[in-house]
TINUFI-509989 format. One record per residue: x, y, z of N, C-alpha, C in turn; residue in three letters. Coordinates in steps of 0.2 Angstrom, whole numbers, padded with zeros to 4 digits, always signed. Layout:
<papas>
XYZXYZXYZALA...
</papas>
This chain:
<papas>
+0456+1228+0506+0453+1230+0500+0458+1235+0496UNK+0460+1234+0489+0465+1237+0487+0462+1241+0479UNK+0460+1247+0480+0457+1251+0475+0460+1255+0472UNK+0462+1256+0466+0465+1261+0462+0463+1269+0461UNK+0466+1273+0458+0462+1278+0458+0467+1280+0450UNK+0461+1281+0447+0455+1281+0445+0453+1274+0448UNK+0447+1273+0449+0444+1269+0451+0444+1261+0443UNK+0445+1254+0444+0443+1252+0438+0436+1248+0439UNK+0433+1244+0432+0428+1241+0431+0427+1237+0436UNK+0433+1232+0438+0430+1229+0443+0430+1233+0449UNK+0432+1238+0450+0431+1242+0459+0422+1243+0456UNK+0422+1246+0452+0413+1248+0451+0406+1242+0451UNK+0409+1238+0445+0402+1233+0444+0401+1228+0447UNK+0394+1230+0448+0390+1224+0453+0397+1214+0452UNK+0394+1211+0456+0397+1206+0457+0395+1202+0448UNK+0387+1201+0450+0382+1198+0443+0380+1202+0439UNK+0385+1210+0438+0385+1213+0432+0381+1211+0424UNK+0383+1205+0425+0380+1203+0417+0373+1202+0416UNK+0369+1201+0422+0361+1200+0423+0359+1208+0426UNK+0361+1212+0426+0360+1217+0430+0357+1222+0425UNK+0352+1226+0426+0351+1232+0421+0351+1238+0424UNK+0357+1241+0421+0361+1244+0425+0360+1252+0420UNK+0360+1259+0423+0358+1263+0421+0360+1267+0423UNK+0365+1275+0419+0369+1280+0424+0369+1286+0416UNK+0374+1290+0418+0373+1297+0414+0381+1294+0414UNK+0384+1298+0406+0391+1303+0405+0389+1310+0400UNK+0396+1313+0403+0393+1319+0398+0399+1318+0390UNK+0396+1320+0386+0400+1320+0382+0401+1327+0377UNK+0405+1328+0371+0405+1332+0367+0399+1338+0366UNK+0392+1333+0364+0388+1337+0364+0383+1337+0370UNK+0383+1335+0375+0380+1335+0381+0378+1330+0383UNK+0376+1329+0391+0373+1324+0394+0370+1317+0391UNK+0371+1313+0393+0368+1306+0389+0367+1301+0393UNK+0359+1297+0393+0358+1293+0396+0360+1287+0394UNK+0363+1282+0398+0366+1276+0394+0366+1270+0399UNK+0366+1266+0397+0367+1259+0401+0374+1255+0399UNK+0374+1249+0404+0382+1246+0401+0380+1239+0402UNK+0384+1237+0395+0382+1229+0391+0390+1225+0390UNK+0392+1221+0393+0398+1219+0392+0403+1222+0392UNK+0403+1225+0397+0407+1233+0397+0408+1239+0395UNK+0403+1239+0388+0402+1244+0385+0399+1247+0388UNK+0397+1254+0385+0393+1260+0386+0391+1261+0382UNK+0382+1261+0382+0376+1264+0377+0373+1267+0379UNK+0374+1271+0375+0368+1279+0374+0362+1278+0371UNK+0358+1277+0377+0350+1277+0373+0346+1283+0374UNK+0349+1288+0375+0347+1296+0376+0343+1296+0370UNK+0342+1293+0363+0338+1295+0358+0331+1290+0361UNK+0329+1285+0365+0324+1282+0367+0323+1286+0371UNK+0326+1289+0378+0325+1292+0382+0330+1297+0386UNK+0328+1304+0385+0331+1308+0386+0332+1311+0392UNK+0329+1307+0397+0331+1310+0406+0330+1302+0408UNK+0335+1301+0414+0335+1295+0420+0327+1297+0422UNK+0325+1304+0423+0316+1305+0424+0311+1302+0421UNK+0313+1302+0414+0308+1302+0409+0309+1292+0409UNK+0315+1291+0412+0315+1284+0411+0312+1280+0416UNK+0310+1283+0422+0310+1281+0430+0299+1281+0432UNK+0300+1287+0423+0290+1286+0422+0288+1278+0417UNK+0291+1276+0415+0289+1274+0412+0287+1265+0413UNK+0281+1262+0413+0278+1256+0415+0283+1251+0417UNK+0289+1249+0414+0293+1246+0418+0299+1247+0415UNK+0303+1251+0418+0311+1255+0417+0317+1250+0414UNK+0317+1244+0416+0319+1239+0415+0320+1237+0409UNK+0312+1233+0407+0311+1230+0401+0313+1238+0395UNK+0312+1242+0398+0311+1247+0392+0319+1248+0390UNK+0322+1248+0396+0331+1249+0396+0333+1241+0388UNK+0331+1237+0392+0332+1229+0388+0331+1230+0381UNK+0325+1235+0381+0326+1232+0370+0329+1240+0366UNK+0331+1245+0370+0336+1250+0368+0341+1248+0365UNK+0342+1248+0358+0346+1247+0355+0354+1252+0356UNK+0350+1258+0356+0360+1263+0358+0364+1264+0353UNK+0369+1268+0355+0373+1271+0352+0379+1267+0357UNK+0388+1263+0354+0392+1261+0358+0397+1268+0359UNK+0395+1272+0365+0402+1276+0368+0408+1274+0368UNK+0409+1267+0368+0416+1266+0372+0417+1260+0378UNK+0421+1258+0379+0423+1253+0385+0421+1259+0390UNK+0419+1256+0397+0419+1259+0403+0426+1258+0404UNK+0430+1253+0405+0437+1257+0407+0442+1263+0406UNK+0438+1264+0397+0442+1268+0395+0436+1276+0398UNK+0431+1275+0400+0426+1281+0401+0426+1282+0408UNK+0429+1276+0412+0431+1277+0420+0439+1282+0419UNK+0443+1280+0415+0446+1282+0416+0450+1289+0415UNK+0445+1291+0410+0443+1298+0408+0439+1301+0414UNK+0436+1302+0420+0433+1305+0425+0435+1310+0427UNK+0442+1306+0431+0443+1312+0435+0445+1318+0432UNK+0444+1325+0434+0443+1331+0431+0451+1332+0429UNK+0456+1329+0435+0463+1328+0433+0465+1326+0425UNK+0463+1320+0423+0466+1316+0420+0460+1317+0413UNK+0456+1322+0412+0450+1322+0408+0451+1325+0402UNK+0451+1323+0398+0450+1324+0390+0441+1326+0387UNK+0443+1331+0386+0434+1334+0387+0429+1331+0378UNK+0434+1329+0376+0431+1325+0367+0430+1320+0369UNK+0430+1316+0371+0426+1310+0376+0426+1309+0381UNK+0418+1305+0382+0415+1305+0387+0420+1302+0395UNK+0415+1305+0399+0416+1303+0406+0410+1303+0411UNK+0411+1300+0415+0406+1299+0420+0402+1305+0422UNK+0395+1305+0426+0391+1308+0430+0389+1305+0436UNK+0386+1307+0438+0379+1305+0443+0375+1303+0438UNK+0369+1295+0443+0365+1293+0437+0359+1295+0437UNK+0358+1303+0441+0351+1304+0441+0354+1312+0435UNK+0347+1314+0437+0347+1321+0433+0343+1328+0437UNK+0335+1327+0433+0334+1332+0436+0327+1331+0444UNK+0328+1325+0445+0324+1321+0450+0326+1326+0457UNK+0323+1327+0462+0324+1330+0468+0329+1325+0473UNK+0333+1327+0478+0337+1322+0480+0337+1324+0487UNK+0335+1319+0492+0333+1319+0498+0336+1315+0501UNK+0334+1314+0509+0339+1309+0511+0334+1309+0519UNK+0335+1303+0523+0331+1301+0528+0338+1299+0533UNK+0335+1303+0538+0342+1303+0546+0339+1298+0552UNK+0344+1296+0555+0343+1293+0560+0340+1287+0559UNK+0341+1283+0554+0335+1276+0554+0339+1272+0555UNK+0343+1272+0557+0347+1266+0561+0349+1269+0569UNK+0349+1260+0573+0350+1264+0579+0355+1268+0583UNK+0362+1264+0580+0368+1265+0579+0369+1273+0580UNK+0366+1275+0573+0369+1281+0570+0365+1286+0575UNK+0359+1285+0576+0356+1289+0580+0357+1292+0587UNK+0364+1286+0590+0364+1287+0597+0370+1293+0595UNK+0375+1292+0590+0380+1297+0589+0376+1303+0588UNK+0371+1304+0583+0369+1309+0580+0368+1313+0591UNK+0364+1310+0594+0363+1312+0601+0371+1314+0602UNK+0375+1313+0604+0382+1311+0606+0385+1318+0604UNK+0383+1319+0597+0386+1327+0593+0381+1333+0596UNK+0374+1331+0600+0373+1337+0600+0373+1339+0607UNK+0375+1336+0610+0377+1332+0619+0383+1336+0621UNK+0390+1335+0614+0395+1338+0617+0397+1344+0612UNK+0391+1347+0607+0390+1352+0604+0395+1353+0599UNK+0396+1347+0594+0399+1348+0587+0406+1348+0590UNK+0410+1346+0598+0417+1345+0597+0418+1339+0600UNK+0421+1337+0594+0426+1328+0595+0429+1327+0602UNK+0432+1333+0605+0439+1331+0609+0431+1327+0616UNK+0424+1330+0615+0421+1328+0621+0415+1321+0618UNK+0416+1319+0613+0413+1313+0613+0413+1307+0616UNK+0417+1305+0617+0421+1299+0622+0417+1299+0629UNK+0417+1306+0632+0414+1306+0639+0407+1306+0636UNK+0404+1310+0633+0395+1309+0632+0391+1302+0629UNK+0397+1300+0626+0398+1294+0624+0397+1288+0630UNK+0400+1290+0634+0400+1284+0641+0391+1286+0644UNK+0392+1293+0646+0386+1296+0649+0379+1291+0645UNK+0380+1294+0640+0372+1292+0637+0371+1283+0638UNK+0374+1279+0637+0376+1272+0638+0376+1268+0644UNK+0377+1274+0651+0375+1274+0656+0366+1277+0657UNK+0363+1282+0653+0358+1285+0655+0352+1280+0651UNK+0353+1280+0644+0350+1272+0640+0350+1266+0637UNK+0358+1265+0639+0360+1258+0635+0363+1261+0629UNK+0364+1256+0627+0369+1258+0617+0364+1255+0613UNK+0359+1250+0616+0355+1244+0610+0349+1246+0610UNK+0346+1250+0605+0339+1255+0604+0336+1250+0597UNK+0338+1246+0594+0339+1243+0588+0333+1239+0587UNK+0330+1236+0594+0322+1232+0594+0318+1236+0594UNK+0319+1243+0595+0311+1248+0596+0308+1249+0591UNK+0300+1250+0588+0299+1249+0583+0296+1259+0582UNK+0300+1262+0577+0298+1269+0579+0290+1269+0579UNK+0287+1275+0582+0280+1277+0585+0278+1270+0590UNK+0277+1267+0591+0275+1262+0596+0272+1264+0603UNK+0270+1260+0606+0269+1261+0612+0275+1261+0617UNK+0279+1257+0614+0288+1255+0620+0291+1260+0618UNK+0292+1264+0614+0293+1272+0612+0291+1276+0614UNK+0287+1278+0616+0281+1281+0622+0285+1279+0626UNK+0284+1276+0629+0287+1275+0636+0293+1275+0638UNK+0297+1276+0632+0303+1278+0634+0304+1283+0631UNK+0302+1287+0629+0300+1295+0627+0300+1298+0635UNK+0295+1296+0638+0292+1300+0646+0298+1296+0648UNK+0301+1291+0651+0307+1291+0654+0312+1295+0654UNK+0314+1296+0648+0321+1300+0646+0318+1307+0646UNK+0312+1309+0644+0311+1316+0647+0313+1317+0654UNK+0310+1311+0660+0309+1313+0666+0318+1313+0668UNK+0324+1309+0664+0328+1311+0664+0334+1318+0662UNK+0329+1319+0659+0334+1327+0655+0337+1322+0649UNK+0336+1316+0647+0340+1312+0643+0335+1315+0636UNK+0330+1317+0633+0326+1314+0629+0330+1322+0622UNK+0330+1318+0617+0334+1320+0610+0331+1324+0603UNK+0331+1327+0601+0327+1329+0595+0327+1324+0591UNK+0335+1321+0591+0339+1316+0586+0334+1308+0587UNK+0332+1309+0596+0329+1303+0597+0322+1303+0593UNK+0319+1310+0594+0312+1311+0592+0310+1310+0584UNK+0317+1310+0579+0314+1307+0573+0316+1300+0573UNK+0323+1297+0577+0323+1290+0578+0319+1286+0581UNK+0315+1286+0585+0310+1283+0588+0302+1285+0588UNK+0302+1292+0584+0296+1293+0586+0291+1291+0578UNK+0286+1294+0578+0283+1293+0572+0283+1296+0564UNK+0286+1302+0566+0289+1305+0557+0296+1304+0557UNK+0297+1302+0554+0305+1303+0550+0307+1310+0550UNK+0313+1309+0549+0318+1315+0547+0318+1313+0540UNK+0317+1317+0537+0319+1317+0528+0319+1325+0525UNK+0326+1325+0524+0327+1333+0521+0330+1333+0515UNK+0332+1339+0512+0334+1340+0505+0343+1341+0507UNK+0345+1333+0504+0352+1334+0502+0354+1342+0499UNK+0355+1340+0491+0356+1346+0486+0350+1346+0483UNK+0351+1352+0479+0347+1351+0470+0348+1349+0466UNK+0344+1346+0460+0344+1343+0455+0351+1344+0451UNK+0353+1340+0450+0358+1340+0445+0367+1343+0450UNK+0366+1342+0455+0373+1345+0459+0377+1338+0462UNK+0372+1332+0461+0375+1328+0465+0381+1324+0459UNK+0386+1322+0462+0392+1319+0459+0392+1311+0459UNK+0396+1309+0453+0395+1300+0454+0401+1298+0457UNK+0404+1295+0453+0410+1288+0454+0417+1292+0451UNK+0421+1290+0453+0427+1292+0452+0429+1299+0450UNK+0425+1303+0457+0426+1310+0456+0427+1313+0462UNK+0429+1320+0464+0430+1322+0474+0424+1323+0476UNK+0426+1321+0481+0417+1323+0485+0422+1332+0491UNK+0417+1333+0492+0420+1339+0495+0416+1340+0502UNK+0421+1343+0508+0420+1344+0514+0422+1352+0515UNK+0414+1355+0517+0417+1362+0520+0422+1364+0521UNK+0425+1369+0522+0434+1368+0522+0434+1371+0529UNK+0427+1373+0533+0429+1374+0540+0428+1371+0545UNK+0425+1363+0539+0423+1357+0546+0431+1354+0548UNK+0431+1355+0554+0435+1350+0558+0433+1341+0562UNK+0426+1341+0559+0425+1334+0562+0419+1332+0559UNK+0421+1328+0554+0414+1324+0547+0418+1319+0546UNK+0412+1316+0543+0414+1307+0541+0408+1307+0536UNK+0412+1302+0531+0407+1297+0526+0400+1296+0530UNK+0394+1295+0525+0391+1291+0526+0386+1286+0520UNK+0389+1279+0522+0387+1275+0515+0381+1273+0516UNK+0376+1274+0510+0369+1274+0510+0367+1270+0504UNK+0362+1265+0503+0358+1264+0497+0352+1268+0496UNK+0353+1269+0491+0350+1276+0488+0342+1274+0484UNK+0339+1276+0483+0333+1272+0479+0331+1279+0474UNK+0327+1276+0468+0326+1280+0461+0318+1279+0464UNK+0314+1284+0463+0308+1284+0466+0305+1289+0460UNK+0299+1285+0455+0296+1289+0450+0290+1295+0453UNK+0289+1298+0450+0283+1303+0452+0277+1301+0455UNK+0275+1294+0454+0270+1294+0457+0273+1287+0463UNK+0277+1289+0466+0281+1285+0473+0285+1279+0471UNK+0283+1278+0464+0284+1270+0463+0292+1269+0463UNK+0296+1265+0468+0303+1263+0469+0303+1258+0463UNK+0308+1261+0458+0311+1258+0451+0318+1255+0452UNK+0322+1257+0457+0330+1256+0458+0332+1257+0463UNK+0339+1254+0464+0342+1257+0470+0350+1258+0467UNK+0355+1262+0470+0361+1263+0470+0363+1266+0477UNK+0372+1269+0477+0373+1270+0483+0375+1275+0482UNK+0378+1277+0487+0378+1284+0488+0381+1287+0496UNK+0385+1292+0496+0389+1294+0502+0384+1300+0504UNK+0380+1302+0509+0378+1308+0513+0383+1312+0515UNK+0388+1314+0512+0395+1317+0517+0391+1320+0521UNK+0395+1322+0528+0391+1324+0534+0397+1328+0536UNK+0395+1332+0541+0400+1338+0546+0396+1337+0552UNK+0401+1334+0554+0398+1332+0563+0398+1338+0568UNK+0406+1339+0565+0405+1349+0569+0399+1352+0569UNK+0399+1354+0562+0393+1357+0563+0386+1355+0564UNK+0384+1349+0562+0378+1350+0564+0378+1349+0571UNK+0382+1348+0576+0383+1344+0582+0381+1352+0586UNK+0381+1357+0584+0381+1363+0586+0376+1366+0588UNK+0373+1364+0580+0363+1368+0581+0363+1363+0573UNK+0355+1359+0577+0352+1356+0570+0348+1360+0566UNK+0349+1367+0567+0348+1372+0562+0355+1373+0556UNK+0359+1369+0559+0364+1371+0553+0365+1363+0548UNK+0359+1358+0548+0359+1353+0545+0362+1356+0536UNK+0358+1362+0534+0361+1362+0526+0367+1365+0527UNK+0371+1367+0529+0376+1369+0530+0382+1363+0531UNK+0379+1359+0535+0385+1352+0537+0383+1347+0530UNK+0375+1348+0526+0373+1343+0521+0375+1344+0514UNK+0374+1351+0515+0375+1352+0506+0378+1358+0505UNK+0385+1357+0503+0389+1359+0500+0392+1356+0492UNK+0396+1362+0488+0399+1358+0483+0404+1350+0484UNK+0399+1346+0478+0402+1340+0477+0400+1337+0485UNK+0396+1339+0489+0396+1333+0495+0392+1327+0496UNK+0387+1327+0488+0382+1322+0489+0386+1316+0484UNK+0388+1311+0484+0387+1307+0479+0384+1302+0478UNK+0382+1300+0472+0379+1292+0469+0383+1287+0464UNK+0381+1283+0464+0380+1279+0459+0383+1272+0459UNK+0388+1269+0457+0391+1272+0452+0387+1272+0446UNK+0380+1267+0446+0375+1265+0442+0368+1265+0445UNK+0362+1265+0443+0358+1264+0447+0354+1256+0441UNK+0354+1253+0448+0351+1248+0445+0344+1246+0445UNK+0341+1243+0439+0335+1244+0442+0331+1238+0441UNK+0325+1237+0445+0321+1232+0447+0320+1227+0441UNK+0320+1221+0442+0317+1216+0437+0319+1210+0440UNK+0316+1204+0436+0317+1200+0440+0322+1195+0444UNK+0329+1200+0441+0333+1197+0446+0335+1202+0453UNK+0333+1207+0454+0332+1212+0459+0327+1216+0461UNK+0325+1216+0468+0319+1219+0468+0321+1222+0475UNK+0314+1226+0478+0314+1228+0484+0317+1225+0490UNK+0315+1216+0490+0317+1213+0495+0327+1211+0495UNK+0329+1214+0489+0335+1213+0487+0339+1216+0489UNK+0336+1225+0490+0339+1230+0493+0337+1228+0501UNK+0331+1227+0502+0330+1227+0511+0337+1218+0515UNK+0340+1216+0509+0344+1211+0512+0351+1212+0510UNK+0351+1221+0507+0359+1222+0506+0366+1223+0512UNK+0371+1222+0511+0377+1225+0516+0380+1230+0512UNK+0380+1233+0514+0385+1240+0512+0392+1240+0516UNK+0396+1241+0512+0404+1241+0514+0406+1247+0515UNK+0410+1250+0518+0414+1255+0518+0423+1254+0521UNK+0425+1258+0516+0433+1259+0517+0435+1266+0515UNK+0438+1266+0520+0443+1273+0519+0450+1272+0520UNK+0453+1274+0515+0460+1274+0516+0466+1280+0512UNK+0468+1281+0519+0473+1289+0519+0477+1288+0516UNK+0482+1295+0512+0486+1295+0512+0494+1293+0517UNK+0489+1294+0524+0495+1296+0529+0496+1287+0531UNK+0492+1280+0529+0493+1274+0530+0487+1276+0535UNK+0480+1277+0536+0475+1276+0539+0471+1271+0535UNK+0468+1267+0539+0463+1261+0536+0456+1262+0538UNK+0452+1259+0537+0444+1261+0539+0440+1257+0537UNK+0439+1252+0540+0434+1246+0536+0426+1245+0542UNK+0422+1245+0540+0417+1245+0542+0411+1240+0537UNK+0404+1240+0541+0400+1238+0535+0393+1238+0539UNK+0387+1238+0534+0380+1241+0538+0374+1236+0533UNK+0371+1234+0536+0365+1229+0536+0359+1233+0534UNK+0356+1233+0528+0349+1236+0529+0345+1233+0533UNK+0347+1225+0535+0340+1223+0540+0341+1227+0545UNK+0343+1230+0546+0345+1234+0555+0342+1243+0554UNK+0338+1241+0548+0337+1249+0548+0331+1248+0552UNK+0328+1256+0554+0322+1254+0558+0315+1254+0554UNK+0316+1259+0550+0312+1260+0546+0311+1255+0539UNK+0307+1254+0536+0306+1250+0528+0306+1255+0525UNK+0309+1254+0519+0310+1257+0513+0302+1261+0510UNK+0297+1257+0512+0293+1258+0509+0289+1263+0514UNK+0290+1263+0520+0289+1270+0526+0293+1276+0524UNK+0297+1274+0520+0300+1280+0523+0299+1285+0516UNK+0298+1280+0507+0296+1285+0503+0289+1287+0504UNK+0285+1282+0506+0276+1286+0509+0277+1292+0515UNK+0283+1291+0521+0282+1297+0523+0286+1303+0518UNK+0288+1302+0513+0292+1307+0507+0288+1311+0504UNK+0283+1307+0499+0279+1309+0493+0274+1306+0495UNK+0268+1310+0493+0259+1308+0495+0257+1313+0493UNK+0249+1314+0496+0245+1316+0494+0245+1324+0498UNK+0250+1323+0506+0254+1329+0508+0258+1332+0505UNK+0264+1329+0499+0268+1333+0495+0268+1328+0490UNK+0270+1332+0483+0271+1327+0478+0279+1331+0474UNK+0281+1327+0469+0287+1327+0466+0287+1324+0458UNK+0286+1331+0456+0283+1328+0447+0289+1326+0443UNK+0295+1326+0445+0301+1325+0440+0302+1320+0446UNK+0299+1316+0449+0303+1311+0454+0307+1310+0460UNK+0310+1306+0462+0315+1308+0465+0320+1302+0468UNK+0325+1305+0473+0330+1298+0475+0332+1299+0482UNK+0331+1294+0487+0331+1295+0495+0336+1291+0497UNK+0341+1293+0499+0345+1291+0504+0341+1287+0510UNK+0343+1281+0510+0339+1278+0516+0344+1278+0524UNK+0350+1283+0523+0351+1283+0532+0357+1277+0532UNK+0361+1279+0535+0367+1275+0539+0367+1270+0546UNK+0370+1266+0546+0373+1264+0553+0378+1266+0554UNK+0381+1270+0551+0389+1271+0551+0391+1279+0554UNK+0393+1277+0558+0396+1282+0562+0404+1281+0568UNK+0408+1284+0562+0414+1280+0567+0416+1284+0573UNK+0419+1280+0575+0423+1283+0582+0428+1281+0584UNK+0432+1278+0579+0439+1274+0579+0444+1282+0579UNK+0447+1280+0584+0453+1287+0584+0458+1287+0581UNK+0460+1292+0574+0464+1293+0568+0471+1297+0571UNK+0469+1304+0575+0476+1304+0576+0476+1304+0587UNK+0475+1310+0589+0475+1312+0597+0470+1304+0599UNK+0472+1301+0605+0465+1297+0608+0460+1301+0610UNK+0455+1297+0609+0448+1301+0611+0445+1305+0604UNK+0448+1308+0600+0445+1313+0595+0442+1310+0590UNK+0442+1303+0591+0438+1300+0585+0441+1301+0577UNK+0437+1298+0572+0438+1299+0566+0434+1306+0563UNK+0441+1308+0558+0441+1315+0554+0442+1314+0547UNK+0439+1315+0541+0442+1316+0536+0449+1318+0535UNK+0454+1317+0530+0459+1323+0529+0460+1322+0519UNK+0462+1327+0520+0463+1329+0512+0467+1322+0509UNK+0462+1319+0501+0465+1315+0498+0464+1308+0501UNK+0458+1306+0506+0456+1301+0506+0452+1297+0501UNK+0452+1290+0501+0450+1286+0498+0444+1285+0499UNK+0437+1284+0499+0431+1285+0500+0430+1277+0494UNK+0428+1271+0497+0425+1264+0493+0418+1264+0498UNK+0413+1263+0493+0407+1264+0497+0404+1257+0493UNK+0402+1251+0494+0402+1245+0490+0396+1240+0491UNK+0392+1235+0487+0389+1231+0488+0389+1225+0483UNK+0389+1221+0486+0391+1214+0478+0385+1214+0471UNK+0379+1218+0475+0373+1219+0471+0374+1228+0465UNK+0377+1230+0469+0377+1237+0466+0384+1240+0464UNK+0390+1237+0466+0395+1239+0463+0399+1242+0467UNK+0402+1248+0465+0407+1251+0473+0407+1261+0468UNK+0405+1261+0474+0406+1271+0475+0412+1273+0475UNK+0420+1277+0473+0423+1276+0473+0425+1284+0472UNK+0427+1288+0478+0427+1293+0478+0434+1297+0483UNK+0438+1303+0480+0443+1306+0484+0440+1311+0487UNK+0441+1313+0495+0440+1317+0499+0444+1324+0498UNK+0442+1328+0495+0445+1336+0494+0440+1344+0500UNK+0440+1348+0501+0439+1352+0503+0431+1355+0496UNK+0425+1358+0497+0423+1359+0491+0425+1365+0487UNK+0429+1370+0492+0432+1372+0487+0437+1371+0482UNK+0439+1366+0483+0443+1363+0479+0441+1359+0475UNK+0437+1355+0475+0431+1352+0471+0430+1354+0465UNK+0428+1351+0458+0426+1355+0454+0421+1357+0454UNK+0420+1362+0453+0413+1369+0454+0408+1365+0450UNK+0402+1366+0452+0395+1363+0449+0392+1370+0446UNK+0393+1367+0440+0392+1374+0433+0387+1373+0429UNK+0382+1367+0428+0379+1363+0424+0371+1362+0426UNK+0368+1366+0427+0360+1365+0429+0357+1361+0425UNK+0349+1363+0427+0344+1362+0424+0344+1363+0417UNK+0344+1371+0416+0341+1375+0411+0347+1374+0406UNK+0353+1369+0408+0358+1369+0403+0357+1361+0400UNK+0354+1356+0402+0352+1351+0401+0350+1353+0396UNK+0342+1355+0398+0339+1356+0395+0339+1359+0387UNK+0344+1366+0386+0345+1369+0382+0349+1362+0377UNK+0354+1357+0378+0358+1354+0376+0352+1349+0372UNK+0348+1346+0377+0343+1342+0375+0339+1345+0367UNK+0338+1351+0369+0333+1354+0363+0337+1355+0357UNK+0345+1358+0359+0348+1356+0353+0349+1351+0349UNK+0349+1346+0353+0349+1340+0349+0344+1336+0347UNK+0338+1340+0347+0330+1337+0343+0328+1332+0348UNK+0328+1332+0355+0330+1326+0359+0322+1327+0365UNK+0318+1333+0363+0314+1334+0366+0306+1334+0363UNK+0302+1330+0364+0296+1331+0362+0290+1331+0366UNK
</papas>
């Protein structure tokens, strides 16, 4: 796979972009603007609907997107290409993240791949150089293929009391297999970055890796309107340490991203279109490293529709909405530089996070403090919104 940087139109748009209704944010001179794209253009329909939230309530997000007439911004080549912060002309527009003020969540372990590692990091306590052996140990103590269990079950039970009576049994395993999910708070509202921008790594993690997820737009009152994708950047170290430092390994500057679009449901994509997506992943270094992988939603454990029911309910609600990360298979363990130490980010990697239905996520790996600074809230949204007579 050969991606550019900036990223172009065709690295980003779906495959059958032209039947697609497709919906994202850029900011522009006078702020924030919700827009869709039509032939390559960009239109700003912020005067019909002033939040991705405002858009995510309404009877069907879609049809409502279709008869938006808009304002034309510009070629998306020309507004990809204006992104990165390097290369950016602040008098026209550039890209966002396509959510706003929605909460932004994410669900661990629903695959089972990724769950044996998730065990594996807490096994050799957040250091690489001992993966390799607890990696063998565990494989030896339950096999590697967890992927038929169906979480909470009876057969999960019963391998629950097994692996207890072995000293084998995992916290990681107790939300993989058991009956509650793991779902925590990535970032806050309006922190998360989209397409052709850094995504940032602690600058004290010594051992994290991507994690490429399709993401889901989820309205207040639970209903799944979309999906796009989206990278969970992760710090193996640290959470591998104490799973009390999960915000610390999750949410840092620039380490969530989405998009590059969120697409939304209609009748040529739906829920069963997401539960039949592959997600790709590529990484590629400056130093000539390569990294090609890819993940199956049918292999996840959970359904999509388990896992926003265990989100938002009558137990907790979410009035400006929300977007859940649906969890990974992806966990590498291909050794970049020493044998044994597995895969590492390093500065100025390539991050293509991609699906033929949703486009490609096209992201450089920086440190977050190196990252551009997240300076742009809620209450500045909003102030920009009011300015522009855009709220009522």
């Amino acid at each position: 796979m050969t991606v550019t940087w900036p990223p172009t139109v065709d690295d980003v748009l779906p495959d059958d972009h032209e039947q697609a209704i497709l919906v994202g944010r850029v900011m522009t001179s006078t702020g924030p603007c919700v827009v869709t794209v039509r032939d390559e253009r960009v239109i700003d329909i912020t005067h019909d609907v002033p939040t991705v939230r405002d858009l995510a309530e309404t009877a069907d997000p879609a049809r409502f997107v279709s008869f938006c007439e808009g304002v034309d911004l510009g070629s998306l080549a020309a507004i990809l290409a204006n992104t990165p912060p390097e290369n950016r002309d602040t008098t026209i527009p550039w890209l966002l993240s396509p959510i706003d003020v929605q909460a932004v969540k994410a669900a661990g372990v629903t695959f089972a791949v990724s769950m044996i590692e998730r065990v594996i990091e807490e096994q050799c306590g957040g250091d690489a150089t001992e993966a390799a052996h607890f990696r063998a140990v565990l494989a030896d103590r339950i096999g590697t293929d967890l992927s038929a269990l169906v979480p909470g079950s009876p057969d999960t039970v019963r391998l629950k009391e097994l692996l207890l009576a072995k000293g084998a049994w995992s916290q990681y395993l107790e939300v993989g297999l058991g009956p509650d999910a793991e779902i925590f708070t990535k970032t806050s509202p309006m922190a998360s970055v989209g397409t052709a921008v850094d995504v940032g790594l602690h600058p004290r993690s010594k051992w994290n890796n991507p994690e490429p997820e399709v993401v889901l737009l989820i309205s207040s009152t639970a209903r799944i309107v979309g999906a796009c994708l989206g990278n969970d950047v992760n710090l193996r170290d640290f959470e591998g340490r104490s799973a009390l430092l999960l915000t610390k390994a999750k949410d840092n500057n620039a380490s969530a991203a989405i998009g590059p679009f969120i697409r939304l449901f209609d009748s040529t994509f739906d829920l069963d279109s997401v539960r039949a997506l592959t997600v790709d992943l590529h990484v590629s270094g400056t130093d000539g490293f390569e990294l090609t992988a890819a993940s199956s939603m049918s292999e996840i454990s959970r359904d999509p529709v388990d896992l926003v029911a265990q989100l938002m309910g009558t137990h907790h609600q979410y009035p400006d909405g929300a977007v859940l990360f649906l969890g990974t298979m992806f966990a590498p363990v291909q050794d970049r530089g020493e044998p044994g130490h597995g895969f590492t980010h390093r500065p100025d990697d390539l991050v293509v996070i991609s699906s033929p239905r949703l486009g490609g996520l096209v992201n450089r790996v920086r440190t977050s403090d190196d990252c551009e600074p997240w300076t742009y809230g809620v209450s500045d949204l909003f102030r920009s919104l009011a300015d522009r007579g855009l709220l009522v």
